[in-house]
C-alpha positions as CSV (number, residue, x, y, z in Angstrom):
1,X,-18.0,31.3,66.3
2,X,-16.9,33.3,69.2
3,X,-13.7,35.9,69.0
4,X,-11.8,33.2,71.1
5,X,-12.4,31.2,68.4
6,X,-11.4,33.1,65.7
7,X,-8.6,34.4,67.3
8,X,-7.1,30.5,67.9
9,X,-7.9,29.8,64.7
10,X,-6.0,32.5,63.7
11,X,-3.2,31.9,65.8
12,X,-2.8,27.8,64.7
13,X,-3.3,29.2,60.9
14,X,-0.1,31.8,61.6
15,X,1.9,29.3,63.5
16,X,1.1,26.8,60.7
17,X,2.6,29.0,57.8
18,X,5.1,30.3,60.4
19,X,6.5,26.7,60.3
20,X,5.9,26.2,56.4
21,X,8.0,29.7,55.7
22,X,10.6,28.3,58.3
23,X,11.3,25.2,56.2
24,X,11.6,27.4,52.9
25,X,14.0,29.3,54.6
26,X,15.9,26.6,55.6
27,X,16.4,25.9,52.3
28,X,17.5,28.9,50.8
29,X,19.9,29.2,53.6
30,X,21.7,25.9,52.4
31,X,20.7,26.4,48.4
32,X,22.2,30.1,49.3
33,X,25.2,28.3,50.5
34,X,26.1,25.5,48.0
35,X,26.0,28.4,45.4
36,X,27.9,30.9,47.2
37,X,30.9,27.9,47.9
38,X,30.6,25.8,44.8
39,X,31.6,29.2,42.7
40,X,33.9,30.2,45.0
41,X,36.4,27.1,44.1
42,X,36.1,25.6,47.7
43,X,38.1,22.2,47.3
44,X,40.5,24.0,45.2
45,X,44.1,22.3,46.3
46,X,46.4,25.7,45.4
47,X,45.0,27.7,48.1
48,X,44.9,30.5,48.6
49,X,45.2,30.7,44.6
50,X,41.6,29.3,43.5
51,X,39.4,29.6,46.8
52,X,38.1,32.5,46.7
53,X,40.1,34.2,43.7
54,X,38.3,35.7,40.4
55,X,41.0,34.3,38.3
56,X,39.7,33.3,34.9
57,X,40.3,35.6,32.2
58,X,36.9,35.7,31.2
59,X,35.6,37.0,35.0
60,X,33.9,34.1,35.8
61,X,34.4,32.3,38.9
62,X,36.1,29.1,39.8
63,X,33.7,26.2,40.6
64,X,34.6,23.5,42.9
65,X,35.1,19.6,42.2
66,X,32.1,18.0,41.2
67,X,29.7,21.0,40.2
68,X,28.6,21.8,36.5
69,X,26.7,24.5,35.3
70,X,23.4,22.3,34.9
71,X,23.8,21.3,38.6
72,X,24.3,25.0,39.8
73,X,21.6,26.3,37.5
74,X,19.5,23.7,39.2
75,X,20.5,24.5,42.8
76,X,19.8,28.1,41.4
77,X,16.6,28.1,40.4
78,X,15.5,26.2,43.6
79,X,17.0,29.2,45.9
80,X,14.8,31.2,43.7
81,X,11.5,29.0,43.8
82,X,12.2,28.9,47.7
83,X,13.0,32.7,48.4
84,X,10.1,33.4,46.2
85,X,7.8,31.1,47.8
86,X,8.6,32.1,51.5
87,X,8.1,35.6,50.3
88,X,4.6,34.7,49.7
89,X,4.1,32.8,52.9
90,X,5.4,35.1,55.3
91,X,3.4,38.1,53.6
92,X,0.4,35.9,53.8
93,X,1.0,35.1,57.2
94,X,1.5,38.4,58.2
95,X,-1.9,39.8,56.7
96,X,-3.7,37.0,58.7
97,X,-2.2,38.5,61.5
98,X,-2.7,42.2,61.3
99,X,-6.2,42.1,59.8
100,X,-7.2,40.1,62.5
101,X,-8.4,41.0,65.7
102,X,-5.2,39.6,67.8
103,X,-2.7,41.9,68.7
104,X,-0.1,40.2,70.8
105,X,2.2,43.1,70.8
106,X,5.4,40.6,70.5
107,X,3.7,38.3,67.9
108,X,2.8,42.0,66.0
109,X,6.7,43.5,66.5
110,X,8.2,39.6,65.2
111,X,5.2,39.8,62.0
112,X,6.3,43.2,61.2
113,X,9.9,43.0,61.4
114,X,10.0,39.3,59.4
115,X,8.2,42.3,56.2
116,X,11.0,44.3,56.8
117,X,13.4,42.1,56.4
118,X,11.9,39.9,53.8
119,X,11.9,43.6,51.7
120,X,15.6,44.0,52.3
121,X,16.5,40.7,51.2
122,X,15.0,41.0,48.0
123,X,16.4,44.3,47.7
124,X,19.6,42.5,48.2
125,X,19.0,39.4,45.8
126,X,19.3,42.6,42.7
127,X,22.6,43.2,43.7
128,X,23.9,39.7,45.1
129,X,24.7,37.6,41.3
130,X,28.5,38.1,40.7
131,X,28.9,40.7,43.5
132,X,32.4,40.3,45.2
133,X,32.1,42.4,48.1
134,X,31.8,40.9,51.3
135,X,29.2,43.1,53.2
136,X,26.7,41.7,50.4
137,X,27.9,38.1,51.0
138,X,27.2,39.1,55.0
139,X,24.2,40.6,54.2
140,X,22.7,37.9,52.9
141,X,23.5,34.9,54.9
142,X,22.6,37.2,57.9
143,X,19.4,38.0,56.5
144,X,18.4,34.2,56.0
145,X,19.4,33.2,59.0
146,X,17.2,36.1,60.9
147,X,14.3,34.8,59.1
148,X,14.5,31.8,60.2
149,X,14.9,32.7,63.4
150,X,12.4,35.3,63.2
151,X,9.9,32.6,61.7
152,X,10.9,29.9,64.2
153,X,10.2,32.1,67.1
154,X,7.0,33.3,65.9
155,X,6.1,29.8,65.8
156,X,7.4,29.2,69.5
157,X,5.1,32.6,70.7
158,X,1.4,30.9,68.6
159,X,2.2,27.6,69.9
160,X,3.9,27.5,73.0
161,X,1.9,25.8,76.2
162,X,2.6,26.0,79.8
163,X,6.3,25.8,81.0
164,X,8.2,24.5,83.9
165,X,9.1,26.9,86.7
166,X,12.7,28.0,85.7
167,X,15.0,30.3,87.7
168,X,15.3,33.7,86.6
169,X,19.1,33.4,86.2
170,X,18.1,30.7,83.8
171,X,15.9,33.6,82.0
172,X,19.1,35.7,81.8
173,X,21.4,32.9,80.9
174,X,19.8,32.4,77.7
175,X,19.6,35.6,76.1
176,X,23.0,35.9,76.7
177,X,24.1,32.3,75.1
178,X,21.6,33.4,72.4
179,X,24.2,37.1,72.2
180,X,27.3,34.7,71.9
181,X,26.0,32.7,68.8
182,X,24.9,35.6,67.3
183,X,28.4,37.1,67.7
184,X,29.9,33.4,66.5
185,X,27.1,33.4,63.5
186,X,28.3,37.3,62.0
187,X,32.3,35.7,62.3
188,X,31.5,32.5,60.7
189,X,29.7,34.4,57.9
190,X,33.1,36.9,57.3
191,X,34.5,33.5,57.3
192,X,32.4,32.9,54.3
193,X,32.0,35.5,52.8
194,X,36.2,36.3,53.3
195,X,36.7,33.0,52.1
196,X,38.5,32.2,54.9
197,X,37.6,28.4,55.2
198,X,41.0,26.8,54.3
199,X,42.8,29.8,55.8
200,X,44.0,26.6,58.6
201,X,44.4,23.5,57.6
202,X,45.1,21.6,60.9
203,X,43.7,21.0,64.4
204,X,43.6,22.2,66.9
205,X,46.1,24.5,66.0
206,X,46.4,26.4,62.9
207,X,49.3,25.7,60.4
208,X,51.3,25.4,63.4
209,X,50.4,28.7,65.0
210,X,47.5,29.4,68.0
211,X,47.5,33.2,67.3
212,X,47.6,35.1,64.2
213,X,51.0,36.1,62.6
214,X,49.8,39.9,62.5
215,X,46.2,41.0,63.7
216,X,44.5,43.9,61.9
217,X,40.4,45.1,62.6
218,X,40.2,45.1,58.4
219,X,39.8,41.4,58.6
220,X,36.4,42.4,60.0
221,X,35.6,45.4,57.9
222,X,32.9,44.1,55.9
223,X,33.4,46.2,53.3
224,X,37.5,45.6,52.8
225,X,37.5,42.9,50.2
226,X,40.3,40.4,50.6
227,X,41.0,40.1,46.7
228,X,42.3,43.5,46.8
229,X,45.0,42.9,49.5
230,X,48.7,40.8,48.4
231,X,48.5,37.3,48.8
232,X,50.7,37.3,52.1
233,X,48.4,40.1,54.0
234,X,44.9,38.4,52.9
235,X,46.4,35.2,54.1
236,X,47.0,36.7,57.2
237,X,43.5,38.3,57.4
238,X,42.0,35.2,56.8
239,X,43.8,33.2,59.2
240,X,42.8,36.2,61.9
241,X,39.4,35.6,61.0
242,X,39.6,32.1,61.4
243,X,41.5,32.0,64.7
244,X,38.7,34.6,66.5
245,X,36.0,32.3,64.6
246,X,37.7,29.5,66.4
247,X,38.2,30.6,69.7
248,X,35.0,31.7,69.5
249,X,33.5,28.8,68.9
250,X,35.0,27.4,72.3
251,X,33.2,29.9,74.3
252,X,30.0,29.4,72.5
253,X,30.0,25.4,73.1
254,X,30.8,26.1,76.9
255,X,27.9,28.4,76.4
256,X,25.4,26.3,75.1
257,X,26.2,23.1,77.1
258,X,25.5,25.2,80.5
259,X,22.3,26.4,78.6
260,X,21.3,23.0,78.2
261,X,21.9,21.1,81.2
262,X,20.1,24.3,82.7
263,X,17.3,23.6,80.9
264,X,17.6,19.6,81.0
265,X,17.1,20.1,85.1
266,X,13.7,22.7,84.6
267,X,12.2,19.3,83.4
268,X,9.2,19.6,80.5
269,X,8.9,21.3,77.4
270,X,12.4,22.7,78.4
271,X,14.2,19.5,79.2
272,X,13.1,18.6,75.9
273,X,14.6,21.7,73.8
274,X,17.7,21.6,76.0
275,X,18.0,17.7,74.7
276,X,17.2,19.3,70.9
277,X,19.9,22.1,71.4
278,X,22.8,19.8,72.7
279,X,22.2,17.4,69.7
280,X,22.5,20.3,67.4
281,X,25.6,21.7,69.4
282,X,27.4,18.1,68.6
283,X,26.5,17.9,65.3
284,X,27.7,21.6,64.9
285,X,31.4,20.5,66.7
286,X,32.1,17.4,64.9
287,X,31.1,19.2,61.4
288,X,33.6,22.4,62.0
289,X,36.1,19.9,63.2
290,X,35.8,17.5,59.9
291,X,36.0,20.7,57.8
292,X,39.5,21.1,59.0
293,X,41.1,17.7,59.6
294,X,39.0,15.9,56.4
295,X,39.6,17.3,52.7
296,X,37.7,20.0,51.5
297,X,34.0,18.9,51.4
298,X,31.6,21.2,50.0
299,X,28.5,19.0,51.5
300,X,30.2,20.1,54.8
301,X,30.6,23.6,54.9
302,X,26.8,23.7,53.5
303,X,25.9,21.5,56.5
304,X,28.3,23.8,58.6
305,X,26.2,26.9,57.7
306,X,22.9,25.1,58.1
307,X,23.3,23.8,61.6
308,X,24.4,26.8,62.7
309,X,21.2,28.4,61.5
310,X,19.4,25.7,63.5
311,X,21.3,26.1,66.5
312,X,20.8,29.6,66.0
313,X,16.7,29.4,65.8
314,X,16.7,26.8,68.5
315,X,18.5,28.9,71.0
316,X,15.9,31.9,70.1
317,X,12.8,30.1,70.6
318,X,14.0,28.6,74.0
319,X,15.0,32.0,75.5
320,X,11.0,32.9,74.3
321,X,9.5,29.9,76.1
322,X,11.5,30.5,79.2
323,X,10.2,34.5,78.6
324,X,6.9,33.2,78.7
325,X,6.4,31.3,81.5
């Protein structure tokens, strides 16, 4: 067998557990989720009394409508079984890669940086059980979501095949979509982890309001738990990190939709991920919209959380494949 050889096999074995460790991710992101919200008394109706409030005598947290503690011990021990399990795949993907006699410097940066943050995650997972401050919350969904991205696009370098011309502006035009959902994806995940989700319970305005009653920066501080404020200011903290969530949100969709009918009019591979991106996009708007105007679902704010991790990874991997043209 010839190094060519090798090295393709090599490459289709990476890309191969690249897309296996993606799927894992996927579902920690959303086991992650469901755990985080269904103990965190999402559905509660005397908000902001239950969501989000450590109320029992005992310590323990309020779980939403519908879940028991067989069902969450089951939803945990999957997030474990999965987190474990991508562990192993994306170390065994990334020995593959570094004992081998590729070296792709982006493919070696994306395999080394996916260690690094694998090793911070499980750092994280010792202090995550029961933890109430936020920036741990953040930390995590963060750190699942890069992963996937990170696993995603290391698919999108081993497999990727000859693109359409593009325009260079169309180069530039997705790294900076790709800046704006990041931006949208750290917000919605204070949103979280502020539990901030029924902060505004009608749309398209908020309670009545389109601008916050008072705006203060420690709605952002990661490390300013909302518990600790009077009901009155972490209501209006919430409801400030909902609005910019919101607003955000608008520029993001404008965002993406140029990104895509961009890409829809390069033809090929990237017509095809522009069509993938757009369907994500309206499955993203009519789930955020639903989590307002519809009762409290926690199926929904799971599914909010996932797509947005999709959309996320989706956008990544196209600004790569208009990179490698």
């Amino acid at each position: 067998m010839s190094d060519n050889d090798r090295e393709q096999r090599t490459a289709r074995l990476v890309a191969t557990l690249a897309t296996v460790a993606a799927v894992l991710v996927l579902v920690v992101i959303a086991s992650s989720a469901w755990l985080r919200l269904s103990q965190s008394g999402l559905g509660c109706s005397d908000w902001p009394a239950c969501y989000g409030a450590f109320a029992k005598a005992s310590g323990a947290v309020q779980a939403a409508p519908g879940t028991t503690a067989t069902n969450i011990d089951e939803i945990r021990a999957a997030h474990r079984v999965a987190a474990s399990a991508a562990g192993i795949v994306i170390a065994l993907a990334a020995v593959l890669w570094l004992i081998g006699e590729r070296r792709q410097r982006g493919v070696t940066v994306i395999v080394v940086t996916l260690l690094a943050v694998t090793a911070f995650l499980a750092l994280l997972g010792r202090y995550t059980a029961g933890a109430n401050a936020p920036a741990i919350t953040l930390g995590n969904m963060l750190g699942g979501m890069v992963l996937l991205v990170l696993t995603w696009t290391l698919r999108a370098k081993l497999a990727v095949a000859d693109m359409p011309s593009a325009p260079r502006a169309l180069y530039w035009a997705a790294r900076l979509v790709l800046l704006i959902l990041v931006l949208q994806v750290v917000g919605g995940g204070l949103v979280n982890a502020k539990y901030a989700t029924l902060a505004c319970m009608t749309f398209p305005d908020c309670n009545g309001a389109w601008w916050p009653p008072t705006w203060s920066w420690a709605a952002f501080d990661p490390l300013y738990p909302l518990q600790a404020a009077s009901s009155d200011t972490a209501q209006a903290l919430r409801q400030t990190l909902h609005f910019t969530h919101r607003y955000g949100a608008v520029l993001a969709m404008f965002g993406v939709v140029a990104l895509a009918i961009a890409m829809g009019r390069s033809g090929g591979r990237l017509r095809a991920d522009g069509a993938w991106i757009a369907g994500l996009l309206l499955l993203q708007i009519a789930l955020g919209v639903g989590l307002i105007v519809a009762p409290p679902l926690l199926a929904l704010t799971v599914a909010h959380d996932v797509v947005a991790a999709l959309l996320l990874a989706a956008v990544a991997a196209a600004a790569y494949r208009i990179n490698a043209r």
